[in-house]
PDB file as gemmi writes it, atoms N, CA and C in Angstrom:
CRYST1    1.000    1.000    1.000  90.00  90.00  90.00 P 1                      
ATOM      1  N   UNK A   1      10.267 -13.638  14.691  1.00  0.00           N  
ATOM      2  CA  UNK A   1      10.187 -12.834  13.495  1.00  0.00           C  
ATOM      3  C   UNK A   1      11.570 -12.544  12.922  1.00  0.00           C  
ATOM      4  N   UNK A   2      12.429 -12.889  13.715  1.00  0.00           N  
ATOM      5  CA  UNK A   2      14.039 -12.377  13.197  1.00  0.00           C  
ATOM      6  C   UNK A   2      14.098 -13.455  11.809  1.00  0.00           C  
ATOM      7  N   UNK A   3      14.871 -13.159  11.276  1.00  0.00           N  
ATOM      8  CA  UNK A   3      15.758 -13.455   9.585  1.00  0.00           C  
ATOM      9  C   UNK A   3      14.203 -13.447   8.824  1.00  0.00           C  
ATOM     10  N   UNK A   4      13.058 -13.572   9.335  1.00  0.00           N  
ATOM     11  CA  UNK A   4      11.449 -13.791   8.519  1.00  0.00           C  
ATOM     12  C   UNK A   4      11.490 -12.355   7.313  1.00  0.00           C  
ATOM     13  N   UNK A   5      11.086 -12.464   6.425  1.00  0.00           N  
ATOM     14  CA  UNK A   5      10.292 -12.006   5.219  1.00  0.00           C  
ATOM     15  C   UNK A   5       9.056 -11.483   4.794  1.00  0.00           C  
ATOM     16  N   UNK A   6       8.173 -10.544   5.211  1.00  0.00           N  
ATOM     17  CA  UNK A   6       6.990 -10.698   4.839  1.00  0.00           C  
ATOM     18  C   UNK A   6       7.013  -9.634   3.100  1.00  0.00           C  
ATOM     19  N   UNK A   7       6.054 -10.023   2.656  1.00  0.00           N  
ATOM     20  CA  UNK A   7       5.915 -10.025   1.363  1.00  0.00           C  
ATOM     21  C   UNK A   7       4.051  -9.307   1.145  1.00  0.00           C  
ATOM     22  N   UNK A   8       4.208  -8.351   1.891  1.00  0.00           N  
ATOM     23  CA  UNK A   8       3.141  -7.340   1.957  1.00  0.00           C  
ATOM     24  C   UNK A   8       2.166  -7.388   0.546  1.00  0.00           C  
ATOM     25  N   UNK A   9       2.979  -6.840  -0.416  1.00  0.00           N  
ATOM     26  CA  UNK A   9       2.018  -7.018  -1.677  1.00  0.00           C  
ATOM     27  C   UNK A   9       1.748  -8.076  -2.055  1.00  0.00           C  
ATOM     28  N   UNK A  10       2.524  -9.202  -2.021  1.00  0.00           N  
ATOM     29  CA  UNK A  10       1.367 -10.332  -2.295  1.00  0.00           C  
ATOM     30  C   UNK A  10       0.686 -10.685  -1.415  1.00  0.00           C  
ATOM     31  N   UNK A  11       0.424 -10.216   0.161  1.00  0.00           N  
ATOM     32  CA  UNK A  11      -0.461 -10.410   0.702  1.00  0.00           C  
ATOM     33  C   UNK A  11      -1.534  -9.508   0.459  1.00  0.00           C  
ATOM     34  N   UNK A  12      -1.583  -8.698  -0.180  1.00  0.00           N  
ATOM     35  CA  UNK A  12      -2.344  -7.315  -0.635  1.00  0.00           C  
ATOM     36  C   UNK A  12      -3.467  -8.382  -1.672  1.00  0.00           C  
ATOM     37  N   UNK A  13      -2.355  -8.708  -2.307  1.00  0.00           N  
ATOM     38  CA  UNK A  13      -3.192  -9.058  -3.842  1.00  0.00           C  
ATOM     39  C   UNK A  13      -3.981 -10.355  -3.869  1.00  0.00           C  
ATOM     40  N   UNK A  14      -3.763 -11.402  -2.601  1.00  0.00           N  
ATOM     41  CA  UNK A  14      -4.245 -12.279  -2.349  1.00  0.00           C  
ATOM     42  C   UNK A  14      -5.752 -11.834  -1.100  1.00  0.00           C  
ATOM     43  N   UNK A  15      -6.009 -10.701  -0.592  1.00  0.00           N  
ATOM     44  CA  UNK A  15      -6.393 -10.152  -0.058  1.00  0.00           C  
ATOM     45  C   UNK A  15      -7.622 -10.119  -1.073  1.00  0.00           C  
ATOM     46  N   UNK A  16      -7.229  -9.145  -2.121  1.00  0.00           N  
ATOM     47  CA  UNK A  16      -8.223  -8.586  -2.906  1.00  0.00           C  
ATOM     48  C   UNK A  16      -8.953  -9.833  -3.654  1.00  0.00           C  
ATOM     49  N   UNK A  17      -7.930 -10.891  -4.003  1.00  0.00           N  
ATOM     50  CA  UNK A  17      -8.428 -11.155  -4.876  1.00  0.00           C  
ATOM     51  C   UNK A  17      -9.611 -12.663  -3.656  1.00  0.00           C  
ATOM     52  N   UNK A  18      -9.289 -12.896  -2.795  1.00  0.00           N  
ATOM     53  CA  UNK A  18     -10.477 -13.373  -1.535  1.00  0.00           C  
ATOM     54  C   UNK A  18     -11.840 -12.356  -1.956  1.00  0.00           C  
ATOM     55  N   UNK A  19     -11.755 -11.034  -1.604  1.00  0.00           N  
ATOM     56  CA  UNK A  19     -12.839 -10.205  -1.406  1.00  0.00           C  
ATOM     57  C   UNK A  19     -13.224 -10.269  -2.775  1.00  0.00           C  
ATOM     58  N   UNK A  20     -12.933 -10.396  -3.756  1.00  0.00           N  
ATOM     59  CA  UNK A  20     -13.572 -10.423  -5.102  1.00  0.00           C  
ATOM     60  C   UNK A  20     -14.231 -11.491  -5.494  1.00  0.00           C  
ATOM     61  N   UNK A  21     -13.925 -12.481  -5.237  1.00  0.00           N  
ATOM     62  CA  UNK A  21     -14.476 -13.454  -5.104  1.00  0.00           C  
ATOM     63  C   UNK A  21     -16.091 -13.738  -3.981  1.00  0.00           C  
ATOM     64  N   UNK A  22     -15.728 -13.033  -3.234  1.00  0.00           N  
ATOM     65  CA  UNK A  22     -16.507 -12.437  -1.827  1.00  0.00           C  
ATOM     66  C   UNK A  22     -17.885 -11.668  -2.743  1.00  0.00           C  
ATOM     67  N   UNK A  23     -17.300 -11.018  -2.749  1.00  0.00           N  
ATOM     68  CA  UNK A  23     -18.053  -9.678  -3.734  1.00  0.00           C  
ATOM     69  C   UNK A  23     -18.719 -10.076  -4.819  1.00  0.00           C  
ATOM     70  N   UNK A  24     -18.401 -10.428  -6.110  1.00  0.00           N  
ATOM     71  CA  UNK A  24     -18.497 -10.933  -7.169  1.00  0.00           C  
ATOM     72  C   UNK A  24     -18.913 -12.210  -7.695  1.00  0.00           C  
ATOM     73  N   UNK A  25     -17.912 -12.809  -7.040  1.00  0.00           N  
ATOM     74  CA  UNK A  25     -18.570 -14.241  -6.970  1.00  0.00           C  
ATOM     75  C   UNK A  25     -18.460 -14.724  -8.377  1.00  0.00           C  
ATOM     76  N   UNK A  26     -19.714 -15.588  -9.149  1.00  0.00           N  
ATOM     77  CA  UNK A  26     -19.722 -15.733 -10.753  1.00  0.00           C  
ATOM     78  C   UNK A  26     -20.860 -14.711 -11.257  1.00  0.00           C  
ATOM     79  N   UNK A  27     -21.097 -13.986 -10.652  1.00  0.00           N  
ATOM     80  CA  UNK A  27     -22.379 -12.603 -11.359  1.00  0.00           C  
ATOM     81  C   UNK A  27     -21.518 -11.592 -11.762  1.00  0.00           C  
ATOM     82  N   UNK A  28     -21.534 -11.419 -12.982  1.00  0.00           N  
ATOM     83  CA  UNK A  28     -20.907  -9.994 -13.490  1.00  0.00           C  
ATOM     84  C   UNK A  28     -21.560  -9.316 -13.079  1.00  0.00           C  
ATOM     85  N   UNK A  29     -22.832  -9.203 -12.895  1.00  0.00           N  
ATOM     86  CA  UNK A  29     -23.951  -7.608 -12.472  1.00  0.00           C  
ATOM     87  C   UNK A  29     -22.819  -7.297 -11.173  1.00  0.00           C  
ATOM     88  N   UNK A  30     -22.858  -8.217 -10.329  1.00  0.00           N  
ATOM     89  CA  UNK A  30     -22.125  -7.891  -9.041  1.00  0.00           C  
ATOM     90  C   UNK A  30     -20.459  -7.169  -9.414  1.00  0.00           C  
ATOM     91  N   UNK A  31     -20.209  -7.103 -10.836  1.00  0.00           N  
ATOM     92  CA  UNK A  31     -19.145  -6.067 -10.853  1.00  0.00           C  
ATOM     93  C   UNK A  31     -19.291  -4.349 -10.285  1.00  0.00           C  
ATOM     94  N   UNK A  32     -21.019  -4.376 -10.631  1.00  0.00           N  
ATOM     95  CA  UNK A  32     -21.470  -2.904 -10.440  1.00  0.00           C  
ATOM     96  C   UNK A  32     -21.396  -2.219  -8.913  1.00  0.00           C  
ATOM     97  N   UNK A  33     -21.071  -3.242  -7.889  1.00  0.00           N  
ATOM     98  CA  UNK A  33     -21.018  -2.944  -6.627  1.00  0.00           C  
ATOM     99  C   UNK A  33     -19.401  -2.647  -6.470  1.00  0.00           C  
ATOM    100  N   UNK A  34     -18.297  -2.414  -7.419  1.00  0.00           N  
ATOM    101  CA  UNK A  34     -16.924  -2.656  -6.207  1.00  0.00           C  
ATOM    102  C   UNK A  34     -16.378  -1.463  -7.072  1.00  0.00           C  
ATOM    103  N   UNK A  35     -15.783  -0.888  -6.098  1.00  0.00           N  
ATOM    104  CA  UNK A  35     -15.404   0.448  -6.393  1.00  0.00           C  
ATOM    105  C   UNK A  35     -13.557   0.103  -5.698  1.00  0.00           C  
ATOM    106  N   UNK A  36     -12.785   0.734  -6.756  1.00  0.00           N  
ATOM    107  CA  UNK A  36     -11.077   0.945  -6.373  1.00  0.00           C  
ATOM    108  C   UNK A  36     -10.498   1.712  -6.864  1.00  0.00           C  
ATOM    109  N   UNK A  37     -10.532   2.580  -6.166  1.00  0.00           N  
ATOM    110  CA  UNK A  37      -9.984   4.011  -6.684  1.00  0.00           C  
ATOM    111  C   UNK A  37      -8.074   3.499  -6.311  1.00  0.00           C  
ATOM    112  N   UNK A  38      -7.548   3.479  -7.451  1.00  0.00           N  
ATOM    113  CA  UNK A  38      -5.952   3.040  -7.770  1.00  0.00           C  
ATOM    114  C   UNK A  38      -5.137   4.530  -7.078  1.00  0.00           C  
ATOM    115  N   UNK A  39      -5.519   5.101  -7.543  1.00  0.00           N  
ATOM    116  CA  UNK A  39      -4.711   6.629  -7.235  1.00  0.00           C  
ATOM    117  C   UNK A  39      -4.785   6.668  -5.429  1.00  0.00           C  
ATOM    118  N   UNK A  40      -6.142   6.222  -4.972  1.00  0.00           N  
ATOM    119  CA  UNK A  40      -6.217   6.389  -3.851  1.00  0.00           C  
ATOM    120  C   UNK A  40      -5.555   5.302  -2.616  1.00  0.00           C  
ATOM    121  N   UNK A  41      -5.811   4.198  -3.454  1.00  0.00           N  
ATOM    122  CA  UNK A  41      -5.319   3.356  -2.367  1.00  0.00           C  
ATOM    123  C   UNK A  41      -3.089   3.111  -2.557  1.00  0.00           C  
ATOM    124  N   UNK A  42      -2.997   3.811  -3.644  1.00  0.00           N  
ATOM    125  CA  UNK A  42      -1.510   4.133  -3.899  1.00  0.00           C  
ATOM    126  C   UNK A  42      -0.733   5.214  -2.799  1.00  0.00           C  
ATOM    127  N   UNK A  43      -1.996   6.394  -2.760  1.00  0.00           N  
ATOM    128  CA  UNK A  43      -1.278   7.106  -1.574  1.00  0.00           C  
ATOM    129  C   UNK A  43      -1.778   6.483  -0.551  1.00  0.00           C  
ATOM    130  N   UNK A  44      -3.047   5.688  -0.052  1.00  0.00           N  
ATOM    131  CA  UNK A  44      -2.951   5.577   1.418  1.00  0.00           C  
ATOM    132  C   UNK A  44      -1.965   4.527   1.801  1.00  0.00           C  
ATOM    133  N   UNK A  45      -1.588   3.345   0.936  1.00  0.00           N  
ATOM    134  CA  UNK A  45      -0.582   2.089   1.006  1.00  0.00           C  
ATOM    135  C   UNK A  45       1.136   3.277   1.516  1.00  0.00           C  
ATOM    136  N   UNK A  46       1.019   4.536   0.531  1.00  0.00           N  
ATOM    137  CA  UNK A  46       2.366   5.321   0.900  1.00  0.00           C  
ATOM    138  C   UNK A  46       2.363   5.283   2.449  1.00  0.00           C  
ATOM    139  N   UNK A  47       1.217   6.458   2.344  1.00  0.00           N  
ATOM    140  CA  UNK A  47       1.185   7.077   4.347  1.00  0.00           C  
ATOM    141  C   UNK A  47       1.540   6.102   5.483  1.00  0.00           C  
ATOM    142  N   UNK A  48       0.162   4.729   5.014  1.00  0.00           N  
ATOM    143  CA  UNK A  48       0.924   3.974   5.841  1.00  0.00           C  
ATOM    144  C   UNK A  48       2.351   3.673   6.565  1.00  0.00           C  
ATOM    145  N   UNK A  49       2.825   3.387   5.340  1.00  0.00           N  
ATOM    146  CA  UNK A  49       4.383   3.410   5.232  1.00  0.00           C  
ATOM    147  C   UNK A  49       5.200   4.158   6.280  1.00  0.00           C  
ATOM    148  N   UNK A  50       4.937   5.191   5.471  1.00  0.00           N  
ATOM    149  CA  UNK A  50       5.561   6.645   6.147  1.00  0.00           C  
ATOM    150  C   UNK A  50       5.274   6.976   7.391  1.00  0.00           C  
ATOM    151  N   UNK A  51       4.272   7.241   7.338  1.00  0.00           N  
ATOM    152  CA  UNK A  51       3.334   7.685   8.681  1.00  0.00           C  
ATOM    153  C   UNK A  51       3.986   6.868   9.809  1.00  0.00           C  
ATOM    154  N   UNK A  52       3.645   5.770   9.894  1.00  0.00           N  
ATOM    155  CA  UNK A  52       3.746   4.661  10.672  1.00  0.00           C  
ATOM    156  C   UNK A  52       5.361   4.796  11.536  1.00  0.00           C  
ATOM    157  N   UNK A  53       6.515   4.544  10.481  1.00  0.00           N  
ATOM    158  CA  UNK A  53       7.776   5.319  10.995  1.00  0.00           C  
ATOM    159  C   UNK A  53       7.914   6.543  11.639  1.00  0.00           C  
ATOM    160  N   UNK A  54       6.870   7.699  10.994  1.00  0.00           N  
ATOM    161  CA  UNK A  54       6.982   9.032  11.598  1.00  0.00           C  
ATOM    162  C   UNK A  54       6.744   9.296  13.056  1.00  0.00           C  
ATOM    163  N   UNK A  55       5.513   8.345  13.148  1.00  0.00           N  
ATOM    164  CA  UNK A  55       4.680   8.133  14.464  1.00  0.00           C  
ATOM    165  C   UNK A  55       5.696   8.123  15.877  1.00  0.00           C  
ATOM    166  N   UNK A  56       6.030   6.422  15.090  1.00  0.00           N  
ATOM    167  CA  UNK A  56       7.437   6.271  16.370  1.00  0.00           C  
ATOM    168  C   UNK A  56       8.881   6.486  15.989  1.00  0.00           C  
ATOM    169  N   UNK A  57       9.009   8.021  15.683  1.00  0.00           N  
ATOM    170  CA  UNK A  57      10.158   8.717  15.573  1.00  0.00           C  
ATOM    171  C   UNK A  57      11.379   7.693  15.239  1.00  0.00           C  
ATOM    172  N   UNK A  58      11.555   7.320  14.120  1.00  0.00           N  
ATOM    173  CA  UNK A  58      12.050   6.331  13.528  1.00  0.00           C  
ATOM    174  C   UNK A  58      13.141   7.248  12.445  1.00  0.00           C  
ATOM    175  N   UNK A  59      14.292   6.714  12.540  1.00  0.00           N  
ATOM    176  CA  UNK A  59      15.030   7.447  11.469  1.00  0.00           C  
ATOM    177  C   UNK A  59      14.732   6.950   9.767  1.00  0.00           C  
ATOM    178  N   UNK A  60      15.829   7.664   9.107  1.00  0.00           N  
ATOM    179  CA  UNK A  60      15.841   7.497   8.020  1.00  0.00           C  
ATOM    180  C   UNK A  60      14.173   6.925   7.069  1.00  0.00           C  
ATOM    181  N   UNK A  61      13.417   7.609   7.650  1.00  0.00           N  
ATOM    182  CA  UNK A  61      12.237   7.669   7.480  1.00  0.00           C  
ATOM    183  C   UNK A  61      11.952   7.376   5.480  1.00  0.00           C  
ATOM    184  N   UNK A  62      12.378   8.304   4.712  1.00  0.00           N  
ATOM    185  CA  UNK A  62      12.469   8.131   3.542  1.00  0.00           C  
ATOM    186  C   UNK A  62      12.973   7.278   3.165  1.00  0.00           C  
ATOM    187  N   UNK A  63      14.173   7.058   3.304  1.00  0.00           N  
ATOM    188  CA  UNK A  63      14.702   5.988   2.668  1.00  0.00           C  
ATOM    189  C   UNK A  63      14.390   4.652   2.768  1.00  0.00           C  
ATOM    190  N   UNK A  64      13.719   4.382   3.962  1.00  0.00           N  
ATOM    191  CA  UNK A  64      13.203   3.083   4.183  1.00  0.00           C  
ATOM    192  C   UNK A  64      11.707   2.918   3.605  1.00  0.00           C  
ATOM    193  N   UNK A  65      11.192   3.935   3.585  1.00  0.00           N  
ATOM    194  CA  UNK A  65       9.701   3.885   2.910  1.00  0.00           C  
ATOM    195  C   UNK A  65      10.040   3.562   1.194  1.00  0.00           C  
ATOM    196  N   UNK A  66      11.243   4.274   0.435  1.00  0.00           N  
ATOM    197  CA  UNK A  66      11.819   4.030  -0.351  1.00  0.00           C  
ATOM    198  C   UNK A  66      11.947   2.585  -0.828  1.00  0.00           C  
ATOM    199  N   UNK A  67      12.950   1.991  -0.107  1.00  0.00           N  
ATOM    200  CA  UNK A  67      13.392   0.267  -0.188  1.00  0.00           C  
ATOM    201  C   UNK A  67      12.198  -0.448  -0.156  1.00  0.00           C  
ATOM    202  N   UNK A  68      11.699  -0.361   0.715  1.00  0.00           N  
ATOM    203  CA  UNK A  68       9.984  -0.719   1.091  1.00  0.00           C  
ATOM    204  C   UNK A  68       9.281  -0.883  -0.224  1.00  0.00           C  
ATOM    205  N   UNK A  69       8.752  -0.242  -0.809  1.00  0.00           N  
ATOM    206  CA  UNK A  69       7.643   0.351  -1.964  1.00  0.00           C  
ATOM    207  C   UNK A  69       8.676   0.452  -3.283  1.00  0.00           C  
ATOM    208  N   UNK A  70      10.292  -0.215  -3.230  1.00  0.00           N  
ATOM    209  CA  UNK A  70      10.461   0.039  -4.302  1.00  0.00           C  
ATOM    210  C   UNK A  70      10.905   1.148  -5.235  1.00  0.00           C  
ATOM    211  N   UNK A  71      10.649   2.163  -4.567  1.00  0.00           N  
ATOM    212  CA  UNK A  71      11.184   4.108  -5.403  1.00  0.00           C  
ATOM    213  C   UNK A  71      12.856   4.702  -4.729  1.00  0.00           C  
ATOM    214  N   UNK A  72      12.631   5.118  -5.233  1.00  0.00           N  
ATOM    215  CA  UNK A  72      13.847   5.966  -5.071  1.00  0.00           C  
ATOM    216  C   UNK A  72      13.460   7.524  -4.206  1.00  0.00           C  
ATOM    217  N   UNK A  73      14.173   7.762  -3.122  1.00  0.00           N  
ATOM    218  CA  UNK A  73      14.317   8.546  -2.196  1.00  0.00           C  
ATOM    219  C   UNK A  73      13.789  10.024  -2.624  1.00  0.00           C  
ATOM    220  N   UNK A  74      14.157  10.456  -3.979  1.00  0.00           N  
ATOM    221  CA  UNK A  74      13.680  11.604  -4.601  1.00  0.00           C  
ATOM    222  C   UNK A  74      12.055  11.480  -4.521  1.00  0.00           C  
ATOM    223  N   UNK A  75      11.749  10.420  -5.337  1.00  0.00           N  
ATOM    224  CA  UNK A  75       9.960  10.174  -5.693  1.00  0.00           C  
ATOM    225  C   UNK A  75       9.513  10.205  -4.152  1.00  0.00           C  
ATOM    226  N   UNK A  76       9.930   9.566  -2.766  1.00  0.00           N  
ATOM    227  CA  UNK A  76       9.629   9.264  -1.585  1.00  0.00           C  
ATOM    228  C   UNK A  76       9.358  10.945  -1.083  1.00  0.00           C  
ATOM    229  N   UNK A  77      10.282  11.804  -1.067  1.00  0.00           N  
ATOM    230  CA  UNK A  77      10.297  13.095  -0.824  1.00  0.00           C  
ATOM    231  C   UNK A  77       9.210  13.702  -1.535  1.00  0.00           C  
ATOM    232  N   UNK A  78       8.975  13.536  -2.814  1.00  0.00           N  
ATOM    233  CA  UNK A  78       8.125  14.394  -3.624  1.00  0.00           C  
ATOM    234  C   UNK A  78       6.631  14.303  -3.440  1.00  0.00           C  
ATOM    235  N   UNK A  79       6.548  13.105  -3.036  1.00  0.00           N  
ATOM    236  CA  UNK A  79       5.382  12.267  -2.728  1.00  0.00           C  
ATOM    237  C   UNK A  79       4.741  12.818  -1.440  1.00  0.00           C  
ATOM    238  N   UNK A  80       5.606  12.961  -0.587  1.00  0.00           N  
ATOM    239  CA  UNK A  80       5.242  13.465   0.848  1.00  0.00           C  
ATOM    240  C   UNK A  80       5.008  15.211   0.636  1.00  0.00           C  
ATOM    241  N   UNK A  81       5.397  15.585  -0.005  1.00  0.00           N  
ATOM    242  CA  UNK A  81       5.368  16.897  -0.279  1.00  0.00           C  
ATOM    243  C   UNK A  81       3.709  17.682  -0.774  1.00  0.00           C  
ATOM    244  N   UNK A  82       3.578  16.357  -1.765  1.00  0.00           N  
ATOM    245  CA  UNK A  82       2.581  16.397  -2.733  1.00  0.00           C  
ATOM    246  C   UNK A  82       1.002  15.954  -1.949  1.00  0.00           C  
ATOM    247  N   UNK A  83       1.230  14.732  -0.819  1.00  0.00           N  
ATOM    248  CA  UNK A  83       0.372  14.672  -0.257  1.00  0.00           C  
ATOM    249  C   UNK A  83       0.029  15.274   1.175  1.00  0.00           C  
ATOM    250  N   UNK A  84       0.906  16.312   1.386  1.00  0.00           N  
ATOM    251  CA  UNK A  84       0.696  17.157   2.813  1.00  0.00           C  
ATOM    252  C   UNK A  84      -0.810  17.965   3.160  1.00  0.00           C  
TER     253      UNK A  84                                                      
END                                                                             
């Protein structure tokens, strides 16, 4: 795994877009079955993050959830605050 890359969100989005296909298929009716709450799976993709470092007492906890996801250390803090 050393110098390796993984690229989480496009494995996310290649993920979804398998199960939609799964799901959906060519029947629009079958749109009426799939539910994605955006707000929700935004904070649980955070916790993960976070959590996961917190677990095994991992430093610089923010800032790496930060680099990670892209935000800046302020939003990382506010975020954790917001979802306590």
């Amino acid at each position: 795994m050393k110098n390796q890359h993984f690229d989480l969100g496009a494995e996310t989005v290649a993920f979804v877009r398998s199960r939609l296909m799964e799901v959906v298929g060519e029947n629009p009716e079958n749109l009426q079955k799939v539910e994605c709450n955006m707000k929700e799976v935004k904070e649980q993709i955070f916790r993960l993050f976070y959590d996961y470092q917190v677990v095994r007492g991992w430093p610089h906890v923010a800032a790496n959830t930060a680099d990670i996801l892209g935000l800046d250390e302020r939003t990382v803090r506010r975020l954790r605050k917001i979802m306590r």
